[in-house]
C-alpha positions as CSV (number, residue, x, y, z in Angstrom):
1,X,-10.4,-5.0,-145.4
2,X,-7.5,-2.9,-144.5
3,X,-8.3,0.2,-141.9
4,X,-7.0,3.4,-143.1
5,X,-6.0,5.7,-140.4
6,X,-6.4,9.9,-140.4
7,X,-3.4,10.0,-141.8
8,X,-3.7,7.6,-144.8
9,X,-6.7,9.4,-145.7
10,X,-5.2,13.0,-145.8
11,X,-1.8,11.5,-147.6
12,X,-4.3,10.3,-150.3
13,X,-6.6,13.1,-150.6
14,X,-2.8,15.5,-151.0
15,X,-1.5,12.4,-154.0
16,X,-5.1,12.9,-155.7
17,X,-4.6,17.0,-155.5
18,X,-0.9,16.4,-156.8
19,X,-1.8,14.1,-159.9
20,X,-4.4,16.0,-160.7
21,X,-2.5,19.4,-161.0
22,X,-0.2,17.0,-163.0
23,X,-2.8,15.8,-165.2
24,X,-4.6,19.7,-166.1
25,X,-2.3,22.0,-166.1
26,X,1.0,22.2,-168.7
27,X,3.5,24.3,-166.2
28,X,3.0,23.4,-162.7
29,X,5.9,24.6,-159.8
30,X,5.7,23.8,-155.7
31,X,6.8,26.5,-154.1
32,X,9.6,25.2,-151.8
33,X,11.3,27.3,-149.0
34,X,12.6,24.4,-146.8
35,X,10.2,24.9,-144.4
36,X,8.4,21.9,-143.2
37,X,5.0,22.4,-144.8
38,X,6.3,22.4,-148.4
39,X,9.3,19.7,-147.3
40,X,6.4,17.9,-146.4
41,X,4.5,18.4,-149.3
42,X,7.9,17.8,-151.7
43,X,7.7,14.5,-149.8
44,X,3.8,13.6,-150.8
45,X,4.6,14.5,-154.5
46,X,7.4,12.0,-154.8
47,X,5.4,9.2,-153.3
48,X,2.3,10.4,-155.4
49,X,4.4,9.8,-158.7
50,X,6.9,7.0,-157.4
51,X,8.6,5.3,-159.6
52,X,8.5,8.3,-162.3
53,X,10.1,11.3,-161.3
54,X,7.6,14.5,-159.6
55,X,6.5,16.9,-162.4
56,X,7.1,19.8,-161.2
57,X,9.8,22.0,-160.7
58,X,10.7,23.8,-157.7
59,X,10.9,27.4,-156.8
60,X,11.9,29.8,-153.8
61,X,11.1,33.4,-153.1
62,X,14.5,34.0,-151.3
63,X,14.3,37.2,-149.0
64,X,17.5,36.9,-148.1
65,X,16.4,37.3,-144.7
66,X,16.3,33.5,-144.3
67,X,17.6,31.2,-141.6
68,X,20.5,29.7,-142.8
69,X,19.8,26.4,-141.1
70,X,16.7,26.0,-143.8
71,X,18.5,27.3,-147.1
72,X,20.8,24.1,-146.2
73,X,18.3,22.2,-146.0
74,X,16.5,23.3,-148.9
75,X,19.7,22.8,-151.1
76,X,20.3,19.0,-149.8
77,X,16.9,18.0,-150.3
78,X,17.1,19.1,-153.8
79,X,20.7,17.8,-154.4
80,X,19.6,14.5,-153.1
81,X,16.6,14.2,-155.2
82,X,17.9,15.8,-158.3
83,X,15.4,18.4,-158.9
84,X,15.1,21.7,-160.7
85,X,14.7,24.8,-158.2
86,X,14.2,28.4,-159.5
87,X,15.2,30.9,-156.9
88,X,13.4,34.4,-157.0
89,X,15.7,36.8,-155.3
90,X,13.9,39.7,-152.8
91,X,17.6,41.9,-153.1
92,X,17.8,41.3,-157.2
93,X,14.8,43.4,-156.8
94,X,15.9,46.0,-154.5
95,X,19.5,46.2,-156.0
96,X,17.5,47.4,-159.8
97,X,15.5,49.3,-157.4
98,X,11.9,47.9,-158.2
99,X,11.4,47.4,-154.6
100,X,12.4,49.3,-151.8
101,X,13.7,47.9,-148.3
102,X,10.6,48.7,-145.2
103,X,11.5,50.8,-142.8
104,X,10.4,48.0,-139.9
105,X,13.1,45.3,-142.1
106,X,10.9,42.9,-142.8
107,X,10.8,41.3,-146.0
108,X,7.9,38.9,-146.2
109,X,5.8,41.7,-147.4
110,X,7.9,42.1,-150.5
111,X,8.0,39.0,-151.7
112,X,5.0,39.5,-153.7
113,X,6.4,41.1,-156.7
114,X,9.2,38.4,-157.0
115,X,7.0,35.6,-157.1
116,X,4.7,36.9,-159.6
117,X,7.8,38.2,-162.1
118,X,9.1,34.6,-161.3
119,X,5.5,33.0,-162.4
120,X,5.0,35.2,-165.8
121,X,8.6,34.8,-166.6
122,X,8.5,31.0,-166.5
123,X,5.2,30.7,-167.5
124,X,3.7,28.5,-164.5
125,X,-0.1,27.7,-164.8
126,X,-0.4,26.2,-161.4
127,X,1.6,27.3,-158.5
128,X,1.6,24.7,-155.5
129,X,1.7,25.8,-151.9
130,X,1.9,24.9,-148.4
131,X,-1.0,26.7,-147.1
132,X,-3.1,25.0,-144.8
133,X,-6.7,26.3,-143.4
134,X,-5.8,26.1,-139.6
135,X,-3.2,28.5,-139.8
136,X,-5.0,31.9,-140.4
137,X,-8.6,33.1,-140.8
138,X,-7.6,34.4,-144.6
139,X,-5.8,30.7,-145.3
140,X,-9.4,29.4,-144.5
141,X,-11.2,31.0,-147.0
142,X,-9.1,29.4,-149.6
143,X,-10.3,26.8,-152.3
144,X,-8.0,23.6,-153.1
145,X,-7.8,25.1,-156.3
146,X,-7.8,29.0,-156.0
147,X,-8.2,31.0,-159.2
148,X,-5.5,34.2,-159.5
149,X,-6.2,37.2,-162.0
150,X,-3.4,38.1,-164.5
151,X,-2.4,40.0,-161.7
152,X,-1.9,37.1,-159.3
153,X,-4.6,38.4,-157.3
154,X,-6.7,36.8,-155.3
155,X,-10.8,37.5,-155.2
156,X,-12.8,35.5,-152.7
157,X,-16.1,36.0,-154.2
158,X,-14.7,34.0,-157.6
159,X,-13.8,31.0,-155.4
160,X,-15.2,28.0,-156.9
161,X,-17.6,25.0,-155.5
162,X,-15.2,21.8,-155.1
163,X,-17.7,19.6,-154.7
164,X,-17.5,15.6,-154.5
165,X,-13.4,17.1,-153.9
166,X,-13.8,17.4,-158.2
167,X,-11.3,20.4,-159.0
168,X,-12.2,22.9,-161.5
169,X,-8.2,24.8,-163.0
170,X,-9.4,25.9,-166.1
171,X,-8.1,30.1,-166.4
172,X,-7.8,32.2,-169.2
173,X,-4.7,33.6,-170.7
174,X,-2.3,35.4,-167.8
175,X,-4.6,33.4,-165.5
176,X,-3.0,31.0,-163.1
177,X,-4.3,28.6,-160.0
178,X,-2.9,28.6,-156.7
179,X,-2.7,24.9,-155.4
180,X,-3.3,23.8,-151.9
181,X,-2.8,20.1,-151.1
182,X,-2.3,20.0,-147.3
183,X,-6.0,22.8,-147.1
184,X,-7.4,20.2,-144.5
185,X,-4.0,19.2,-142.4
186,X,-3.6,20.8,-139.1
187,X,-0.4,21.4,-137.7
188,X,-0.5,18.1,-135.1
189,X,-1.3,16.2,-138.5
190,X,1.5,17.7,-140.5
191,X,3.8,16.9,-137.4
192,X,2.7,13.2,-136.8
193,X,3.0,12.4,-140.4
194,X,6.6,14.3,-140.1
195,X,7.1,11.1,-137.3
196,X,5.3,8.3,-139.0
197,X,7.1,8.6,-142.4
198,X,10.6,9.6,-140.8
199,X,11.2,13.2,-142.7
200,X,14.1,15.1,-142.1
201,X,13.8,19.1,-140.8
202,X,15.8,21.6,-140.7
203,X,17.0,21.4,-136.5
204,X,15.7,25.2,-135.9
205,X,12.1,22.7,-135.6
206,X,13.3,21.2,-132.5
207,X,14.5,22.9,-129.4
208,X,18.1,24.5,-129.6
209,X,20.2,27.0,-127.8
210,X,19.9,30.5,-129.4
211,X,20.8,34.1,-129.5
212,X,17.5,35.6,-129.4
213,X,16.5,39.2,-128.2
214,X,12.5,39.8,-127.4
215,X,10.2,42.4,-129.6
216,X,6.4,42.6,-129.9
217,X,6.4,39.7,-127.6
218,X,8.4,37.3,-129.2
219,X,11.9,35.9,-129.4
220,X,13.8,37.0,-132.9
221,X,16.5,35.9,-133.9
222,X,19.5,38.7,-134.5
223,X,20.6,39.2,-138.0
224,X,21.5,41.8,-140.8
225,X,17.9,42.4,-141.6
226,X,18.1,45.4,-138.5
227,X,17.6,43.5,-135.3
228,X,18.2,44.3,-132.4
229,X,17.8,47.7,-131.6
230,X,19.8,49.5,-128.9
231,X,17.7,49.0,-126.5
232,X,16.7,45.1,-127.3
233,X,19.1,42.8,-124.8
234,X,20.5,39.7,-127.0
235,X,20.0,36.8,-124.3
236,X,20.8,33.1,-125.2
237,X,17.1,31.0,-124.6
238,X,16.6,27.1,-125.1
239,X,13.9,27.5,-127.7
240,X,12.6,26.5,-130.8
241,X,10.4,27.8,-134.4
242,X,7.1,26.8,-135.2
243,X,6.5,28.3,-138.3
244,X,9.9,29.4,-140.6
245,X,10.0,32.4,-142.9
246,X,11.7,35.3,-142.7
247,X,13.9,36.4,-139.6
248,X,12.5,39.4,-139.2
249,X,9.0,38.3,-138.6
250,X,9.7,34.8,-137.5
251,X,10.1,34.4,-133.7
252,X,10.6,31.0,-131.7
253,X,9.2,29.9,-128.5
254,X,10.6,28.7,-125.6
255,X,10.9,24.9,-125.7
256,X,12.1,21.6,-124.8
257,X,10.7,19.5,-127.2
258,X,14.0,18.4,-129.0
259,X,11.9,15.0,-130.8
260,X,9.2,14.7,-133.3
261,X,7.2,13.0,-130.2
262,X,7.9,15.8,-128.0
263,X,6.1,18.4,-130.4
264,X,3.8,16.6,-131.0
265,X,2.8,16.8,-126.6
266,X,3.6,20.3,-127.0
267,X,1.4,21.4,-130.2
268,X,-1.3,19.7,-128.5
269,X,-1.5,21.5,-125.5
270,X,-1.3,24.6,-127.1
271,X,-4.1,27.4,-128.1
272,X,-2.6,29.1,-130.3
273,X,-2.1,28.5,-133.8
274,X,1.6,28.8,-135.3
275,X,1.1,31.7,-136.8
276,X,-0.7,33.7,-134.3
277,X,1.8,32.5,-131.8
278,X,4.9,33.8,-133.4
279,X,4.2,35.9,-136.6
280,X,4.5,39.2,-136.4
281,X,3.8,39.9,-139.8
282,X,0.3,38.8,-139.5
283,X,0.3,41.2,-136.7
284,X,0.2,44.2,-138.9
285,X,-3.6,44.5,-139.0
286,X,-6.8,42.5,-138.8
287,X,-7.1,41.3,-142.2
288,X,-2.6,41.5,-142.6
289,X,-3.0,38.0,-144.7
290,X,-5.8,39.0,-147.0
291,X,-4.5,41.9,-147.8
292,X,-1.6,40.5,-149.0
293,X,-3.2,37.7,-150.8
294,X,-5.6,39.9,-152.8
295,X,-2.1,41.5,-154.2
296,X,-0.8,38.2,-155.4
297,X,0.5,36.7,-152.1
298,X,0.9,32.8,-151.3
């Protein structure tokens, strides 16, 4: 009788989530940034459904803040596998003047009303993320299958038992589910499975030189989005990113690890969670993430 390892088990727990969104739901999208959480989910999906092609389409809430290093990568991995990606545009929205630009320059904040227009537009009944519970306190609170309002809002107290891992996405009308197949990965998981199966990143994962200027304690990255200030010193650092979302909000942390295996030594000793380490968005007040999520956020 063959042995499976941690990782066989959490790959097949994710291929059981992924057929059955497949199986309930008529209109199902994985949101795909590039980053290595939905890469790696992109990557579950088409070994859940191999040798058919993945039902879903794909689709990207593009700030236009984003590391250009990951749009290329998003754009080859969907070349190469011949998929459909709708691209929500943050400055659309601010051009037509339905959104306003933050005085700080961030943009993750305001990516909200883009992916819920992108949603009721194309009519998706189940929108797939990345989100896994280790990352932040809010994230943990989070059903597989978490029910939305017809406003894309999310209501903890309507969370729903998933016992005996049985999934419950019926909604009504303007109703959709949010979709979480890597809830129980950790980050040393996501990263060991990112070494056992060989899948490509975008290099900003592993340790680079970089122009990077210091602000609330953490290394940003220089860019159009308002950074740095005057008084902010550009300096070039050996570093590397954690967690990839937008510049503004996104820093790296100094590191060597240039191979999967060497992340994988380095997330190990550390304790701090990605997030926490190097988000600054999540820095804006105790409960930054729920907030956000109870206005329709991923």
């Amino acid at each position: 009788m063959r042995h499976l390892s941690h990782l066989d088990v959490l790959e097949a727990e994710s291929a059981h989530i992924l057929r059955e969104v497949a199986g309930e739901f008529e209109r199902p999208v994985i949101l795909f940034s590039g980053g290595k959480d939905s890469i790696v989910m992109l990557h579950l999906a088409l070994k859940a459904f191999t040798p058919a092609p993945v039902p879903f389409s794909l689709l990207h809430v593009d700030t236009g803040h984003n590391f250009p290093e990951v749009i290329a990568h998003r754009d080859r991995v969907v070349a190469e596998h011949g998929l459909l990606l709708h691209i929500a545009r943050v400055q659309d929205f601010i051009d037509d003047g339905r959104l306003r630009e933050r005085p700080d320059g961030t943009r993750n904040p305001l990516q909200t009303v883009p992916l819920l227009d992108a949603i009721t537009a194309h009519g998706f009944d189940a929108v797939l993320g990345g989100g896994r519970r280790d990352e932040e306190k809010a994230r943990a609170k989070e059903r597989v299958f978490s029910l939305r309002d017809e406003f894309g809002a999310w209501d903890p107290r309507r969370q729903r038992p998933e016992l005996w891992t049985l999934y419950n996405g019926r909604h009504l009308p303007g109703e959709h589910v949010r979709v979480f197949p890597l809830s129980n990965w950790t980050e040393l998981d996501v990263w060991q499975y990112i070494r056992r199966e060989g899948i490509a990143l975008p290099e900003i994962y592993y340790a680079h030189e970089r122009e990077v200027f210091a602000r609330d304690g953490v290394w940003l990255t220089a860019g159009e989005w308002g950074g740095p200030k005057a008084h902010e010193t550009v300096q070039r650092r050996r570093v590397r990113y954690r967690t990839v979302g937008d510049m503004s909000c996104t820093g790296a942390i100094e590191s060597r690890a240039a191979t999967d295996a060497d992340v994988i030594t380095e997330i190990a000793a550390s304790r701090l969670t990605e997030r926490g380490a190097t988000r600054t968005d999540d820095r804006l007040s105790e409960a930054a993430m729920e907030d956000r999520k109870r206005e329709g956020y991923f």
